[in-house]
C-alpha positions as CSV (number, residue, x, y, z in Angstrom):
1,X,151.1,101.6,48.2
2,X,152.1,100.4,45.0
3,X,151.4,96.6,45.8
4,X,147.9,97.8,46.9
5,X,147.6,99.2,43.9
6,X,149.2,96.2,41.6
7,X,147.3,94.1,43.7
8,X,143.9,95.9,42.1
9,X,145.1,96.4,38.8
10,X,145.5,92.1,38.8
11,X,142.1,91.7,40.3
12,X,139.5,94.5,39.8
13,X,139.4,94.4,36.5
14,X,138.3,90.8,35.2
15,X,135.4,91.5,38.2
16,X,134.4,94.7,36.1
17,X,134.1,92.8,33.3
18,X,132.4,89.8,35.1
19,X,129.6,92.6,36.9
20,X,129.4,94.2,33.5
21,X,128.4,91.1,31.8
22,X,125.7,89.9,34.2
23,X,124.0,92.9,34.1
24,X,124.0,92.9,30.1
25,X,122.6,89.8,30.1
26,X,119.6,90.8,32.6
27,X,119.0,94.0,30.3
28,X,119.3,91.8,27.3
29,X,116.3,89.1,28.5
30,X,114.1,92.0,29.2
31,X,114.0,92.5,25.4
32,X,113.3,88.5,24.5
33,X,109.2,87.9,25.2
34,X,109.7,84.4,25.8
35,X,112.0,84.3,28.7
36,X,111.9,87.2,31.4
37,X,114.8,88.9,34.0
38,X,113.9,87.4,37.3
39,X,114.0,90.5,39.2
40,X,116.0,87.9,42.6
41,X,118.5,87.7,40.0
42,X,118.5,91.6,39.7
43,X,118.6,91.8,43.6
44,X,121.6,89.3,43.9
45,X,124.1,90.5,41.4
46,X,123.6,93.9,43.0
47,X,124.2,92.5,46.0
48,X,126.8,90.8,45.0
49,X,128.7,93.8,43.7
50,X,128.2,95.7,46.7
51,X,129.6,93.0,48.8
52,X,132.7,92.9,46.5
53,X,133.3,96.2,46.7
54,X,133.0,96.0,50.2
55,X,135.6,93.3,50.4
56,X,137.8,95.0,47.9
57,X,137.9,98.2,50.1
58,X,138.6,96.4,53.4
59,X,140.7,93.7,52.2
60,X,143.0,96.9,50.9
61,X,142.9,98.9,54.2
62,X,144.2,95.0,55.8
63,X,146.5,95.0,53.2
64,X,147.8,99.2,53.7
65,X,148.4,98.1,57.4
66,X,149.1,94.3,57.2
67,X,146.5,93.0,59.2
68,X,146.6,89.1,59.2
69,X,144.7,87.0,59.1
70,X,141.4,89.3,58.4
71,X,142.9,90.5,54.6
72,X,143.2,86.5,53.8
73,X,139.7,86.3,54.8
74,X,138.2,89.4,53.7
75,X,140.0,88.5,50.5
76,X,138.4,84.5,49.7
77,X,135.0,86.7,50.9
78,X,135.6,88.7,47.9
79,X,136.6,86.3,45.2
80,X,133.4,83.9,46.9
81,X,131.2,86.7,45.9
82,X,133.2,87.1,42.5
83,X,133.0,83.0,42.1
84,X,128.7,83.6,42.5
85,X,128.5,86.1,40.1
86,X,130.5,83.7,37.2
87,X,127.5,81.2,38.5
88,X,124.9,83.7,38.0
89,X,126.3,84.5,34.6
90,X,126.5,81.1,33.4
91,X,123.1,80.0,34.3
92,X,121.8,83.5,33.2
93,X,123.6,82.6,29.1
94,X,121.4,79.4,29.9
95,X,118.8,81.7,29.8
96,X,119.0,83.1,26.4
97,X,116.7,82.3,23.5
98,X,119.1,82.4,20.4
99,X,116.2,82.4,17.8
100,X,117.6,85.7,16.4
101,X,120.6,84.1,15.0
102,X,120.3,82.6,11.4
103,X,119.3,79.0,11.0
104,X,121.3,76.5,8.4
């Protein structure tokens, strides 16, 4: 049990943060008139966040009882979803119309 768990406390939380941040950035190009939230990228990162939290929970029942080689899989399922969403955050900043920020 307590590797399960110090194996969430090393991963889960840099994913909250990641999930958080996409969906900040979504609410905050509702707000900008010139560029809009695509409501696919909406759909996607929830998707994607379901699906990680899928993995997560599988890939620690694999883990509880050691089954090989799903948790490897189930695991590299999880971090591919987690991989997407940095993409989808990235191209999402891209986004962004930085016209409220002082000009030199």
């Amino acid at each position: 049990r307590e590797r399960v768990f110090g194996n969430n406390l090393e991963n889960i939380p840099i994913a909250l943060a990641v999930y958080w941040a996409t969906f900040a950035l979504q609410e905050s190009l509702i707000y900008q008139p010139q560029t809009s939230s695509n409501e696919t990228t909406v759909k996607v990162s929830t998707a994607l966040i379901i699906i990680f939290s899928l993995c997560r929970t599988l890939y620690n029942i694999c883990y509880w009882y050691g089954l090989q080689p799903a948790r490897s899989i189930i695991f590299l399922l999880g971090e591919l979803t987690f991989f997407a969403t940095c993409c989808m955050l990235v191209y999402l900043a891209t986004k962004l119309e930085y016209d409220f920020l002082p000009s030199r």
